[in-house]
LUMTORFI-805125 format. One record per residue (C-alpha): residue number from 1; residue in three letters; x, y, z. Coordinates in Angstrom, 1 decimal, decimal comma. Example, Ala and Ser with C-alpha at 12.3 -4.5 7.8 and 13.67 -1.06 7.14 Angstrom:
BEGIN
<k->1&r->ALA&east->12,3&north->-4,5&up->7,8>
<k->2&r->SER&east->13,7&north->-1,1&up->7,1>
***
This chain:
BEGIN
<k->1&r->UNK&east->104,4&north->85,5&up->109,1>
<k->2&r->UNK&east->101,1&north->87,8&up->108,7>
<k->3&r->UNK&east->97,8&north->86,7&up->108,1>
<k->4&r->UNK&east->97,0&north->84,3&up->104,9>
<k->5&r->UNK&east->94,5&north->86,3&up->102,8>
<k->6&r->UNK&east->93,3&north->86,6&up->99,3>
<k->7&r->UNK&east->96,6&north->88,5&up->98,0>
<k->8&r->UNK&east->99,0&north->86,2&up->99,6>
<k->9&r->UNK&east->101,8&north->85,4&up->97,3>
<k->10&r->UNK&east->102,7&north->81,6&up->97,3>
<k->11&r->UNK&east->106,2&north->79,6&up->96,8>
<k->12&r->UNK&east->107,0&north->76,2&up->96,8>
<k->13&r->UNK&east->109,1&north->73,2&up->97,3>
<k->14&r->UNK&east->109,1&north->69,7&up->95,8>
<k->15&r->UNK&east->110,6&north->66,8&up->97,3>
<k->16&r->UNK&east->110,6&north->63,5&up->98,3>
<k->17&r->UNK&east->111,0&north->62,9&up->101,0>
<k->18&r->UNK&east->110,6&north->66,2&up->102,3>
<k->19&r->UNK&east->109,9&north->66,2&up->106,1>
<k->20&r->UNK&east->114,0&north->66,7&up->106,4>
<k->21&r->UNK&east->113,8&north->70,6&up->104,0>
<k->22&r->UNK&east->114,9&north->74,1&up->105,8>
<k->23&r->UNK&east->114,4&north->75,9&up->102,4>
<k->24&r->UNK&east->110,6&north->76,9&up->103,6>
<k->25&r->UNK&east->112,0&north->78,1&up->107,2>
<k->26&r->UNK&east->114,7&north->80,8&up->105,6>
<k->27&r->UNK&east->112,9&north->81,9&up->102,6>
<k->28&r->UNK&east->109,6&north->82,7&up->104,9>
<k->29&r->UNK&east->111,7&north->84,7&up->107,0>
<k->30&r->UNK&east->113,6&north->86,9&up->104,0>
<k->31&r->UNK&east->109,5&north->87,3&up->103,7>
<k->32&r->UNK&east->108,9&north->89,1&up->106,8>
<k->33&r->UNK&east->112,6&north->90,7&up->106,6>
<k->34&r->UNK&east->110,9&north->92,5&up->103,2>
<k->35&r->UNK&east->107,5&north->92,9&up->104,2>
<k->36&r->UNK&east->106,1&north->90,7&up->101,5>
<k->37&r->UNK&east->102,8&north->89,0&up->101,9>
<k->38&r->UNK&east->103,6&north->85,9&up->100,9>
<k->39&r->UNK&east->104,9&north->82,3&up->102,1>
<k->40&r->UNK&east->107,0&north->79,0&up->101,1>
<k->41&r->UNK&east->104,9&north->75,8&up->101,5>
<k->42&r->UNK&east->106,4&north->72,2&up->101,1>
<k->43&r->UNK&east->105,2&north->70,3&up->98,2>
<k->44&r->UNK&east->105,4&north->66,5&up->99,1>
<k->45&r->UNK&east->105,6&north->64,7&up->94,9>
<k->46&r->UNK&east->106,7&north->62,1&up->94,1>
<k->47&r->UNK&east->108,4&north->60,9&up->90,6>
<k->48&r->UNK&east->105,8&north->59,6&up->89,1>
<k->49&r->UNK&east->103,9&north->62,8&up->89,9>
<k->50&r->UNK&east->106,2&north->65,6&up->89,1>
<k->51&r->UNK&east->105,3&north->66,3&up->85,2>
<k->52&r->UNK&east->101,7&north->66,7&up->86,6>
<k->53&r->UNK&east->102,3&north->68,8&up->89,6>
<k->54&r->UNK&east->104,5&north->70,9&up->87,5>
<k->55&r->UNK&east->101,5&north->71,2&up->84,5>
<k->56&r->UNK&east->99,3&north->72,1&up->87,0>
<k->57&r->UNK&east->101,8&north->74,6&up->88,9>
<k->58&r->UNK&east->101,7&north->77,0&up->85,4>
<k->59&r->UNK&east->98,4&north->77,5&up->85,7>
<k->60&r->UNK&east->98,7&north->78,6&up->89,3>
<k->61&r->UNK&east->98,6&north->82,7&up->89,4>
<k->62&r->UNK&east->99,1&north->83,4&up->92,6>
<k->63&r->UNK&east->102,5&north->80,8&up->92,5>
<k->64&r->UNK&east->105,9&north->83,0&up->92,3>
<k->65&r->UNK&east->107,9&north->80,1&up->91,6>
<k->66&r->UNK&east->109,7&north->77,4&up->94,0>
<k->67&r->UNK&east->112,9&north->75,4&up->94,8>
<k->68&r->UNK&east->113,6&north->71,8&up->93,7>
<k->69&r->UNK&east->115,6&north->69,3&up->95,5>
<k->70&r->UNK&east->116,0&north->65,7&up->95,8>
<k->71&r->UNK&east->114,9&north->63,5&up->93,5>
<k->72&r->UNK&east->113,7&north->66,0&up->91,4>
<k->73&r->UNK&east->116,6&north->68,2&up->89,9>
<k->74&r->UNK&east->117,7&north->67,1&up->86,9>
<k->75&r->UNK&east->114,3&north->65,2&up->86,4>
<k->76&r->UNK&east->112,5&north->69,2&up->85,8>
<k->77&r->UNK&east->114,6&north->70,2&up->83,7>
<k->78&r->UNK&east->112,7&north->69,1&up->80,5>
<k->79&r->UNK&east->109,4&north->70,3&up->82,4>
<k->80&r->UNK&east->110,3&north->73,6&up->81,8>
<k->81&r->UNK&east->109,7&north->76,5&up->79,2>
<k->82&r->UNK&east->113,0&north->78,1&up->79,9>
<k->83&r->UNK&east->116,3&north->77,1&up->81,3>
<k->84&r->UNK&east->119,6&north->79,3&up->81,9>
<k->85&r->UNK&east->122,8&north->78,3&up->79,7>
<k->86&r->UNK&east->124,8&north->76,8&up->82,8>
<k->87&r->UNK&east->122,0&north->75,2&up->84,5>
<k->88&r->UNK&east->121,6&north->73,6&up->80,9>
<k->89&r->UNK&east->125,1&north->72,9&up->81,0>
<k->90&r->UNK&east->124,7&north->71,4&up->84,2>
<k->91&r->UNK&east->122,0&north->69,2&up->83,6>
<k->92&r->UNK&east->119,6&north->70,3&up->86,9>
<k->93&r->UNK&east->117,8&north->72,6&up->88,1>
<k->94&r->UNK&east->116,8&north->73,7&up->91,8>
<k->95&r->UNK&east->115,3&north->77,2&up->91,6>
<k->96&r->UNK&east->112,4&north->78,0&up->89,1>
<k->97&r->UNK&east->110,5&north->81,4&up->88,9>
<k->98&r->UNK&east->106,8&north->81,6&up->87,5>
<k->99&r->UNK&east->106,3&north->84,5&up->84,6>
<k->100&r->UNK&east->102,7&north->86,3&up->84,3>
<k->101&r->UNK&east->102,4&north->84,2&up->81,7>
<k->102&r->UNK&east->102,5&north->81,6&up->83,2>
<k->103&r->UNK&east->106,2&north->80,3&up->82,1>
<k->104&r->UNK&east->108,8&north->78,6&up->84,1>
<k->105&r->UNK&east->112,4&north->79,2&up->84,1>
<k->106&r->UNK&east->114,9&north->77,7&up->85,9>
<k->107&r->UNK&east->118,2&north->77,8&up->87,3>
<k->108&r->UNK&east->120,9&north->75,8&up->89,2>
<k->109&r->UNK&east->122,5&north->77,5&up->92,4>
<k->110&r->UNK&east->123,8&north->75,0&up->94,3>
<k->111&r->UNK&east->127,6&north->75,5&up->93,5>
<k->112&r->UNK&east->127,3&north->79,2&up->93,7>
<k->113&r->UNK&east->125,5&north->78,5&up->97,3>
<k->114&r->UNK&east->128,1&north->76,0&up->98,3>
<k->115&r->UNK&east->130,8&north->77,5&up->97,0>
<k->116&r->UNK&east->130,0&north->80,9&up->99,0>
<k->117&r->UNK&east->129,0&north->78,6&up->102,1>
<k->118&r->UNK&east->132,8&north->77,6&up->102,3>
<k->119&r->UNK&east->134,0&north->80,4&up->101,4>
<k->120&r->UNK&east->131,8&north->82,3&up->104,3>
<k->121&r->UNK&east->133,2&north->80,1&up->106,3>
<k->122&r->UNK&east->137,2&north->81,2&up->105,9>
<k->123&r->UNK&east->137,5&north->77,8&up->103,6>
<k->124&r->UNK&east->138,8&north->79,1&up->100,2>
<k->125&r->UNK&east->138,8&north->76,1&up->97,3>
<k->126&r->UNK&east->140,9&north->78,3&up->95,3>
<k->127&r->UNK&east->144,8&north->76,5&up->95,0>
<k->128&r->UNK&east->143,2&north->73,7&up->96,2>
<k->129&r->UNK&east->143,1&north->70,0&up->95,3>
<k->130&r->UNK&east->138,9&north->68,6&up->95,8>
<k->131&r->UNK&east->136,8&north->65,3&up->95,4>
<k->132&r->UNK&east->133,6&north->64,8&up->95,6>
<k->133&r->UNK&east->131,4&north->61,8&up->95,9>
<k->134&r->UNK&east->128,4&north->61,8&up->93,4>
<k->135&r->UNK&east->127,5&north->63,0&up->89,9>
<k->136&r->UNK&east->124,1&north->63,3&up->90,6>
<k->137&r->UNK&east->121,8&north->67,6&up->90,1>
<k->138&r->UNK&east->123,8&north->69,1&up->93,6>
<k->139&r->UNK&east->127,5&north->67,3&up->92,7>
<k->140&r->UNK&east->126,9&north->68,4&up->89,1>
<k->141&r->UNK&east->126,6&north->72,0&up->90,1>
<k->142&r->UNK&east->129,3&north->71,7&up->93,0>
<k->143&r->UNK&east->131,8&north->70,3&up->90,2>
<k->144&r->UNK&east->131,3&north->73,0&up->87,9>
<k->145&r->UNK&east->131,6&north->75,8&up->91,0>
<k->146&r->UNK&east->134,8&north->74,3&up->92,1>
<k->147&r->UNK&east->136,3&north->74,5&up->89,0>
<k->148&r->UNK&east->135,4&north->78,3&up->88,5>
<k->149&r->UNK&east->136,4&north->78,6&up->91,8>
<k->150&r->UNK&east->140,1&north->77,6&up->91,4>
<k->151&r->UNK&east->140,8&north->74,2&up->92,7>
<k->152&r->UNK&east->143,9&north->72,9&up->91,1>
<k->153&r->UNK&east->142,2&north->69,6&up->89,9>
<k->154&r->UNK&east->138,8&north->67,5&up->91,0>
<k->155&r->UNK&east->138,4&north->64,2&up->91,3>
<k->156&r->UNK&east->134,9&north->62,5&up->90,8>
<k->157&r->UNK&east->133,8&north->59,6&up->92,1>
<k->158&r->UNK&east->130,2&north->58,0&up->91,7>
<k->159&r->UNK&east->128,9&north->54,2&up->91,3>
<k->160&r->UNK&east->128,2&north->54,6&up->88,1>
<k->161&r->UNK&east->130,9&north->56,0&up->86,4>
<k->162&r->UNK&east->129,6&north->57,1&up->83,4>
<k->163&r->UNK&east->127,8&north->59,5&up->84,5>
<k->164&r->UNK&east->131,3&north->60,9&up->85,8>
<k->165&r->UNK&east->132,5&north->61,0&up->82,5>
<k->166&r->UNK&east->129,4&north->63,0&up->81,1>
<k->167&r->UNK&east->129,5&north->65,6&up->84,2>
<k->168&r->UNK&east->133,8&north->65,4&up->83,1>
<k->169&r->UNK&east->132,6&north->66,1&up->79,4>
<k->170&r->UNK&east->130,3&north->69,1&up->80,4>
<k->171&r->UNK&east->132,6&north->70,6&up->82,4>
<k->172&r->UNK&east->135,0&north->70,7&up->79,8>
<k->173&r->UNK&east->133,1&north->72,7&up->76,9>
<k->174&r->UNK&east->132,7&north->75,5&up->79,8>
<k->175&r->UNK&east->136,5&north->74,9&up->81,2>
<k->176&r->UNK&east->138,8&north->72,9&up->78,8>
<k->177&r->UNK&east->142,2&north->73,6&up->80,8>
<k->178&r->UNK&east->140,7&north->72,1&up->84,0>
<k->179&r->UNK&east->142,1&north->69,6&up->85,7>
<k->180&r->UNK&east->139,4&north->66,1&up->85,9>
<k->181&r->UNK&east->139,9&north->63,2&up->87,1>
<k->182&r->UNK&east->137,5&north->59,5&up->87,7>
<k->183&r->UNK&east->138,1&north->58,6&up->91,3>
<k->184&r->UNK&east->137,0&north->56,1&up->93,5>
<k->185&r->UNK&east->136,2&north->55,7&up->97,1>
<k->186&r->UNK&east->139,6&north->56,4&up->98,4>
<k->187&r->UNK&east->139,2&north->60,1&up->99,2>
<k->188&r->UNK&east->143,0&north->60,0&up->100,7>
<k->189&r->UNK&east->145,2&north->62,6&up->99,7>
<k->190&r->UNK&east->142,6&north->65,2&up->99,0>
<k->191&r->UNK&east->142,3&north->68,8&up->100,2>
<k->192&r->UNK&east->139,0&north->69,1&up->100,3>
<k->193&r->UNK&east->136,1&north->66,1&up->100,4>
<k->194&r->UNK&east->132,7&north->66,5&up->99,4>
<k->195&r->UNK&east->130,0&north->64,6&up->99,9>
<k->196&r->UNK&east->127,4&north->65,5&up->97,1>
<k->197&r->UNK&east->125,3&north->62,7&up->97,2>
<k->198&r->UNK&east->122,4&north->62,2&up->98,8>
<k->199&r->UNK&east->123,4&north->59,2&up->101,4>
<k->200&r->UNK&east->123,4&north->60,2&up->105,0>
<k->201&r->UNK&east->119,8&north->61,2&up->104,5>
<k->202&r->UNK&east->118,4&north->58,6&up->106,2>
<k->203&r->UNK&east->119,4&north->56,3&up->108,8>
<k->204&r->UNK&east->121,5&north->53,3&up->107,9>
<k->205&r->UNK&east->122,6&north->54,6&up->104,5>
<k->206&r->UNK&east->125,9&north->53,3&up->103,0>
<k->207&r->UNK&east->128,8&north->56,2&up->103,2>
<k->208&r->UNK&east->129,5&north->57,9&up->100,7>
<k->209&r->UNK&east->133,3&north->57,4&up->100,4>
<k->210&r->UNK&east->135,6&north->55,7&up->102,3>
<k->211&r->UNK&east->136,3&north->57,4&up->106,2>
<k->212&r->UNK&east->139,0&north->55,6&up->107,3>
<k->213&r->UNK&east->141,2&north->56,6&up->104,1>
<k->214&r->UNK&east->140,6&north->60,2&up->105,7>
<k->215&r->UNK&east->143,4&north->62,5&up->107,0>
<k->216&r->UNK&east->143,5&north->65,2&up->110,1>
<k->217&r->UNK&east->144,6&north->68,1&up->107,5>
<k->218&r->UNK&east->141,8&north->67,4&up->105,3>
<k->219&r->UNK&east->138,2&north->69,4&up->105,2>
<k->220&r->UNK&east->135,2&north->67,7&up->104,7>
<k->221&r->UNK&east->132,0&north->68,7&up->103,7>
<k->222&r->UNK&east->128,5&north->68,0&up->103,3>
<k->223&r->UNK&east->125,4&north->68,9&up->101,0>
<k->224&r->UNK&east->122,9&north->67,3&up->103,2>
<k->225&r->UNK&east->120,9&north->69,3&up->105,9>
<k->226&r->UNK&east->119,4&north->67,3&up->107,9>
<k->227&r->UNK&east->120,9&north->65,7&up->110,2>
<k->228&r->UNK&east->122,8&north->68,5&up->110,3>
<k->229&r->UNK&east->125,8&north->65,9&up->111,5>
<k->230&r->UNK&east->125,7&north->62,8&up->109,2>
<k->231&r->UNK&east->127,3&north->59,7&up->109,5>
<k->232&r->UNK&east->130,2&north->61,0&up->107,1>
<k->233&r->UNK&east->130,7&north->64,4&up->109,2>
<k->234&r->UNK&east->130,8&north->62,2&up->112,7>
<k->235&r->UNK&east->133,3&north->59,5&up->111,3>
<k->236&r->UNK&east->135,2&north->62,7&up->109,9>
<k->237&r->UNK&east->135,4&north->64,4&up->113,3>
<k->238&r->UNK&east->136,6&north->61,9&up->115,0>
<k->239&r->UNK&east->139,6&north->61,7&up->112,5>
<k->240&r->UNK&east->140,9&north->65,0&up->113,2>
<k->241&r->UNK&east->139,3&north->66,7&up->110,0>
<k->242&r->UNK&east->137,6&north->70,1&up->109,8>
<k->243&r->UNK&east->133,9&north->69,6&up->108,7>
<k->244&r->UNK&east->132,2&north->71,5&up->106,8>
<k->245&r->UNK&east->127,9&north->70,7&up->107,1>
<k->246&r->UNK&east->125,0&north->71,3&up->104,7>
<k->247&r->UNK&east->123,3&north->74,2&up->106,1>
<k->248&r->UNK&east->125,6&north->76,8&up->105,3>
<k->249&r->UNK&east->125,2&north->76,3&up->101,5>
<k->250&r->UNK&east->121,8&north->77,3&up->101,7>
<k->251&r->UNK&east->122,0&north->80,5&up->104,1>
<k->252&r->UNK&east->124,1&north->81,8&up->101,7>
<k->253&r->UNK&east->122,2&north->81,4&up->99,1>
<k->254&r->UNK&east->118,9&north->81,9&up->100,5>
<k->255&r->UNK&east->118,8&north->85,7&up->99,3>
<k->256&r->UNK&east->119,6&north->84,7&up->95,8>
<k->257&r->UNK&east->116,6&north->81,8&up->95,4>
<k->258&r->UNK&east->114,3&north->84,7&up->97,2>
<k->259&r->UNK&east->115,2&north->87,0&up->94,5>
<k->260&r->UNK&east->115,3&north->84,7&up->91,3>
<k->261&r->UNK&east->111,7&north->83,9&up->92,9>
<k->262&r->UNK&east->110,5&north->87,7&up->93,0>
<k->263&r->UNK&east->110,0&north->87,2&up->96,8>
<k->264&r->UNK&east->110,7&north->91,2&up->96,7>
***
């Protein structure tokens, strides 16, 4: 990173927490990798907070846009003066580019990122049977990725569960053939597992689904970052699966938030 002046183009995170986010680390060094003066700062907001940061952020010209995560995904949506069809679809939002004008549009990669993640990783979802814990802005946009990526049918699981049957009825005006199903916390008999809530963030947190239910032939994967091995991914090791962590989702989509973003 070169020396902060005058000119220097600023991005943005928000969450909360926030201490745990690599988004700041990747996207500063696509910076340097493109010569751009500019840098990704965290932006610690809370809830309560977020329509008034986000007010305040339009009026911001040196801001080029920023990332949202945790809590604050599906929560921005309505904060913002433009939104793309499918992250509309989706319900959240986790990327969001500032106009001239002072506008903000968003949109949701998180599927795209997580889908390519696997996929960089020689996992292919495509002919294969998935289900994933959570309905919440990142399971949304997993769900909808999986199905355009070819699974053969998804199973949902979340506490509440009718926020699985909205995610179910989305899905369907994009993808009426596919193949939906309410689960539970019995992830047996699954190809792939994924974990696309937000527990395993911090220490003690309940598990997301049930590990003893899991299988050696099975792959499981993760959304969260950090701890790059979660309670989940440990209790998944040690059954003989294949894990799959959180990072990768985000390297490979690191390029595509720097260029929605203009960091060019």
């Amino acid at each position: 990173m070169g020396e902060v002046t005058g000119r220097t183009r600023i991005w943005g995170i928000l969450a909360d927490p926030i201490s745990h986010v690599k988004t700041p680390q990747m996207i500063n060094q696509v910076a340097a990798e493109r010569g751009v003066d500019g840098l990704m700062v965290p932006m610690h907001v809370a809830s309560a907070d977020l329509g008034a940061l986000v007010a305040g952020l339009k009026g911001m010209k040196s801001l080029g846009g920023f990332v949202v995560t945790v809590p604050h995904k599906a929560a921005i949506v309505p904060l913002l003066d433009e939104v793309s069809a499918s992250a509309r679809l989706i319900g959240a939002v986790n990327t969001v580019r500032r106009e001239p004008d002072g506008r903000l549009v968003g949109d949701m990669l998180d599927g795209i990122g997580f889908v390519k993640g696997l996929k960089d990783a020689g996992i292919d979802p495509a002919g294969h049977s998935a289900y994933l814990a959570g309905a919440g802005g990142a399971a949304n946009a997993i769900a909808f990725a999986l199905i355009d990526a070819g699974v053969t049918h998804l199973t949902i699981a979340n506490r509440t569960e009718a926020k699985v049957e909205d995610l179910i009825r989305r899905i369907q005006i994009a993808y009426p053939s596919a193949d939906l199903r309410i689960g539970n916390a019995d992830p047996s008999g699954y190809d792939l597992v994924v974990n696309g809530t937000s527990l395993g963030l911090r220490a003690g947190d309940a598990l997301p689904f049930d590990a003893a239910a899991l299988k050696p032939h099975q792959i499981v994967a993760e959304v969260i970052m950090d701890p790059e091995e979660t309670a989940i991914m440990a209790l998944a090791k040690a059954k003989g699966c294949r894990v799959h962590p959180g990072k990768p989702m985000l390297a490979s989509m690191r390029y595509l938030i720097a260029d929605f973003m203009g960091v060019k």
